[in-house]
DRENPA-3360 file (N, C-alpha, C; in nm, 2 decimals, always signed):
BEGIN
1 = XXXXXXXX = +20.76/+13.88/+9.73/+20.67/+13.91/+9.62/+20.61/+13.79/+9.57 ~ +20.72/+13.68/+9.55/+20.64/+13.59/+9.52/+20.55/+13.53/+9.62 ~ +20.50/+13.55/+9.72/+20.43/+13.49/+9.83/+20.28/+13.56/+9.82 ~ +20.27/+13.68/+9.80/+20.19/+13.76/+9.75/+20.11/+13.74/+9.61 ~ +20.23/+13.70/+9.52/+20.18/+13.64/+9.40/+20.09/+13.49/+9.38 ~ +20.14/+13.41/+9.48/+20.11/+13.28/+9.53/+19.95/+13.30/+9.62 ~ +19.98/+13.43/+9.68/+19.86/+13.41/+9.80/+19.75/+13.48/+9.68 ~ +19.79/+13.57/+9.55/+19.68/+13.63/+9.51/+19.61/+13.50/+9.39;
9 = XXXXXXXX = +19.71/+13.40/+9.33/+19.66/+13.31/+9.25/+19.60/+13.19/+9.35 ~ +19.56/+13.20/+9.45/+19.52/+13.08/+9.58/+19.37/+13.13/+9.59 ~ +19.36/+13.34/+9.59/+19.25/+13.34/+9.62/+19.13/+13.33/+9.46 ~ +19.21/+13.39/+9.34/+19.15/+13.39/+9.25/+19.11/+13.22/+9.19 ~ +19.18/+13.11/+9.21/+19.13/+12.99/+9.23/+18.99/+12.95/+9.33 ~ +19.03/+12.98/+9.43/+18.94/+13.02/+9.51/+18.80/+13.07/+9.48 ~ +18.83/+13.20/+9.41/+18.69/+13.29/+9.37/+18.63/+13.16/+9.25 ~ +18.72/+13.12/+9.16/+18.67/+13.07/+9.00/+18.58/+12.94/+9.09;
17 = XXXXXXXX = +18.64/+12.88/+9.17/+18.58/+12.75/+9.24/+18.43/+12.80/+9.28 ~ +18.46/+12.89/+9.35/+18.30/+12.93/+9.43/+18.18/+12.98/+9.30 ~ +18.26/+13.05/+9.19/+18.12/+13.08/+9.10/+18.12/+12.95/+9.05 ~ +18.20/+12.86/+9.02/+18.18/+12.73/+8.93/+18.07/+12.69/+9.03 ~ +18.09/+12.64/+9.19/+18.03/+12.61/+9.26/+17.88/+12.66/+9.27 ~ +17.88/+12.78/+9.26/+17.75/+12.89/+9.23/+17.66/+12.82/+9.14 ~ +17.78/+12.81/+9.00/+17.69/+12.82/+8.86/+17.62/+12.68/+8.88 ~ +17.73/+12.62/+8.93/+17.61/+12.43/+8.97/+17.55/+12.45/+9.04;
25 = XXXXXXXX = +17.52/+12.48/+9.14/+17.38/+12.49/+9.22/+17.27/+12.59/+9.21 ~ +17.34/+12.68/+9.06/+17.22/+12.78/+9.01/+17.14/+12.70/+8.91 ~ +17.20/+12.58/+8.89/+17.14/+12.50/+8.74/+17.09/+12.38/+8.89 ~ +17.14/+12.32/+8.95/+17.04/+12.26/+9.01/+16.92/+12.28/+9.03 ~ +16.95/+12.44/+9.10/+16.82/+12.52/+9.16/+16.71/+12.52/+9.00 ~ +16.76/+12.55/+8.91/+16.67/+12.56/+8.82/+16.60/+12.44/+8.79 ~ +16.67/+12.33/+8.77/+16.61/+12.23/+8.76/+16.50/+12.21/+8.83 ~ +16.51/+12.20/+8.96/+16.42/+12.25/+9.10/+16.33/+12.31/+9.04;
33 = XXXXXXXX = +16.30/+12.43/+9.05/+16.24/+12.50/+9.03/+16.14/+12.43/+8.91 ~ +16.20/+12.43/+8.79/+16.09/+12.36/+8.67/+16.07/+12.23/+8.71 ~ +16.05/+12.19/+8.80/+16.05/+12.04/+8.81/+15.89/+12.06/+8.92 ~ +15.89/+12.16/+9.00/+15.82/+12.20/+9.10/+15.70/+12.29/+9.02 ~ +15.76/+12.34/+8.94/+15.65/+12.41/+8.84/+15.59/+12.33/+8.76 ~ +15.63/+12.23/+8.73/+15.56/+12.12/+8.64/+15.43/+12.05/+8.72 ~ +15.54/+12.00/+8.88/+15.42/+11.96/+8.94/+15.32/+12.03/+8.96 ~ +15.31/+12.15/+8.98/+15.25/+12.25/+9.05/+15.16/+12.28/+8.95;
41 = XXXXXXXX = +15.14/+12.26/+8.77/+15.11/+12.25/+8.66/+15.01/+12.17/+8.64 ~ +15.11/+12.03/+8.67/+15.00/+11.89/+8.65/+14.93/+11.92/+8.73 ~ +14.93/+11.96/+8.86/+14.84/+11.91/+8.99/+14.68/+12.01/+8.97 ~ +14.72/+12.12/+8.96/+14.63/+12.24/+8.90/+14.57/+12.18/+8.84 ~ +14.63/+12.13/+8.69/+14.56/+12.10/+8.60/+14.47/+11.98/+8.60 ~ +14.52/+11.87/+8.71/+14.43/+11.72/+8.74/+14.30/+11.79/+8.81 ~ +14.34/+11.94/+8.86/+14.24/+11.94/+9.00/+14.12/+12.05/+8.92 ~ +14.19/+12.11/+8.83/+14.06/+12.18/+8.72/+13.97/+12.07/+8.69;
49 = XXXXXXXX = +14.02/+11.99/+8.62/+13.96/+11.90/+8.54/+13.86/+11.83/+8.62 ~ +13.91/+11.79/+8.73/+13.78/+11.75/+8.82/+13.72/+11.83/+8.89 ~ +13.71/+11.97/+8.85/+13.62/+12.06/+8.93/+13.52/+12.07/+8.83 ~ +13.60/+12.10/+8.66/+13.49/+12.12/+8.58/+13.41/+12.00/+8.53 ~ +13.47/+11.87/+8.54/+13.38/+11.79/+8.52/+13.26/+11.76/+8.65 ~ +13.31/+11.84/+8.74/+13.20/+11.82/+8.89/+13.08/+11.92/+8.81 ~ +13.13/+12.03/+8.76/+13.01/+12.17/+8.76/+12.94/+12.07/+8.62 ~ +13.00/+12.05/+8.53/+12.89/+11.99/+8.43/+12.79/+11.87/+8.49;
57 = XXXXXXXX = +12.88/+11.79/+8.53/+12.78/+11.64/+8.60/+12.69/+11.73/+8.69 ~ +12.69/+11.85/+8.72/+12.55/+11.92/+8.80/+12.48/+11.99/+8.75 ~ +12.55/+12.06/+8.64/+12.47/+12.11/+8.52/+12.35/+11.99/+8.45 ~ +12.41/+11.90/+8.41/+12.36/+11.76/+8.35/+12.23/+11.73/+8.44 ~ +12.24/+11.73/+8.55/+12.15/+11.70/+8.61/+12.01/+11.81/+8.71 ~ +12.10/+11.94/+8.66/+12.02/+12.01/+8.69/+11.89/+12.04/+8.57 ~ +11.94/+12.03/+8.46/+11.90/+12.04/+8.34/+11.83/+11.91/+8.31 ~ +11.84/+11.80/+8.35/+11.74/+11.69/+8.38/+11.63/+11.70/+8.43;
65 = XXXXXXXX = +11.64/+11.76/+8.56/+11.56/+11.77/+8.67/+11.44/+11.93/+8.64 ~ +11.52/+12.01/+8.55/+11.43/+12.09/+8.46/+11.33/+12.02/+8.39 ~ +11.40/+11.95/+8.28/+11.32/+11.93/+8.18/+11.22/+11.78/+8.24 ~ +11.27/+11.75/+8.33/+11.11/+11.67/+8.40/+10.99/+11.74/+8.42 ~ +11.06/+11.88/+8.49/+10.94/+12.01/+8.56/+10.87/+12.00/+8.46 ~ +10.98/+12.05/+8.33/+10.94/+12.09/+8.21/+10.80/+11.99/+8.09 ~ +10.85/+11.83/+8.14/+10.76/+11.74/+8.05/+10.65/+11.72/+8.15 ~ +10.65/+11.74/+8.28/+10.58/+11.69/+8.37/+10.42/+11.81/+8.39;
73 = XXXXXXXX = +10.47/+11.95/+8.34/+10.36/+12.09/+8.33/+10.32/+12.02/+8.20 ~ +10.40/+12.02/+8.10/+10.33/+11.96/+7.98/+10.22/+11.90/+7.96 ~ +10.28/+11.75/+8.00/+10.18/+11.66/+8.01/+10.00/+11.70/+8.10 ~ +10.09/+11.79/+8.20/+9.96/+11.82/+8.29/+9.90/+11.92/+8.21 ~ +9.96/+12.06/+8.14/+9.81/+12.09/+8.03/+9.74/+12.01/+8.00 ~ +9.87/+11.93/+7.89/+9.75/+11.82/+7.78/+9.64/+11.75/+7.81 ~ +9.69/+11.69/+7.96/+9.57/+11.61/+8.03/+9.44/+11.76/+8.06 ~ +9.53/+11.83/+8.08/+9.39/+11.96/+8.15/+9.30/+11.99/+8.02;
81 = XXXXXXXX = +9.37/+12.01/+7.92/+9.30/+12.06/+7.76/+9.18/+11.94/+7.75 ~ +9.26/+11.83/+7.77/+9.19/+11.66/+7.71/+9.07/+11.69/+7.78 ~ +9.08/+11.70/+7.93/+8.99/+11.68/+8.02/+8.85/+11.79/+7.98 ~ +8.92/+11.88/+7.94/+8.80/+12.00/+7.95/+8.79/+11.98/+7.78 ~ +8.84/+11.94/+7.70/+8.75/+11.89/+7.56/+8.66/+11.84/+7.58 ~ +8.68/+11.69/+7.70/+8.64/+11.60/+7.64/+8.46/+11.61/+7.74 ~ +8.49/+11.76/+7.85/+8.37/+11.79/+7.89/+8.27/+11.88/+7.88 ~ +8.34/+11.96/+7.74/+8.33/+12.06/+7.67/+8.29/+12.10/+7.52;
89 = XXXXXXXX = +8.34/+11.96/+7.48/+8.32/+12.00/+7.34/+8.23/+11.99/+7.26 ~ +8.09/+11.96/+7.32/+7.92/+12.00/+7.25/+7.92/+12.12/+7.26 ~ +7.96/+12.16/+7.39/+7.94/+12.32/+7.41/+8.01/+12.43/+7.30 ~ +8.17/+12.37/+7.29/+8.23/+12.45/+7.16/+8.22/+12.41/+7.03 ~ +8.14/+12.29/+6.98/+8.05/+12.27/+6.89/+7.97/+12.37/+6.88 ~ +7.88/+12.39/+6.93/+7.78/+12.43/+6.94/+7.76/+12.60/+6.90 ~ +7.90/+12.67/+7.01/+7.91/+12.82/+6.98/+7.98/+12.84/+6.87 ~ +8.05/+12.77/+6.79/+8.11/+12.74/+6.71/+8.00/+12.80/+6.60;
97 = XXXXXXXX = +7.90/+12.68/+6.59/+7.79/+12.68/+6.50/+7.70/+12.78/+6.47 ~ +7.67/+12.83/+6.60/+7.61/+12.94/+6.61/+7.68/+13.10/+6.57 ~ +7.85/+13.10/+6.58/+7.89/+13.20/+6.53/+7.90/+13.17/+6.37 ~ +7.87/+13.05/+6.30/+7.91/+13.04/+6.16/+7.81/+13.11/+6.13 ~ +7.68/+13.05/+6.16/+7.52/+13.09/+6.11/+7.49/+13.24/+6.16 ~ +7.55/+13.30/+6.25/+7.46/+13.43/+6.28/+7.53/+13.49/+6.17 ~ +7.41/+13.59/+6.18/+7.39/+13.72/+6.06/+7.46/+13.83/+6.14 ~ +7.52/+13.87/+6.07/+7.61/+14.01/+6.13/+7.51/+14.15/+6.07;
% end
């Protein structure tokens, strides 16, 4: 009886060892794990950051390259307006004058 009693407190030591054993390498594993999520966190997060600063620096410059189109039609009216005033404007003097003075 006692040998039974002996072999059943050998195995219940036994069991308490292996969950003690368990519970430490379930807290390792965790550590692990959040340590791996962190990286996996930071690295994401370094690699967002340089994707969206890639999309703006092309936005930036897309939007540059607009507003050149943009000053560059400008300018070319103005010159177009200037040009045809400046070979025109007796002529719209003139109808100008002619619509003040006529009689309706």
């Amino acid at each position: 009886m006692n040998s039974i009693v002996k072999k059943l407190s050998e195995i219940e030591n036994a069991a308490v060892a292996i969950v003690e054993h368990a519970e430490a390498e379930k807290i390792t594993l965790e550590k692990e794990i959040a340590d791996r999520r962190k990286e996996f966190d930071d690295s994401l997060e370094t690699e967002t950051v340089a994707k969206l600063n890639e999309i703006r620096s092309k936005l930036v410059t897309k939007m540059e390259q607009e507003l050149k189109k943009q000053n560059a039609a400008s300018e070319e009216t103005i010159r177009s307006y200037t040009q045809e005033y400046e070979e025109r404007h007796e002529e719209y003097a003139r109808l100008i004058l002619a619509h003040i003075t006529e009689v309706s």
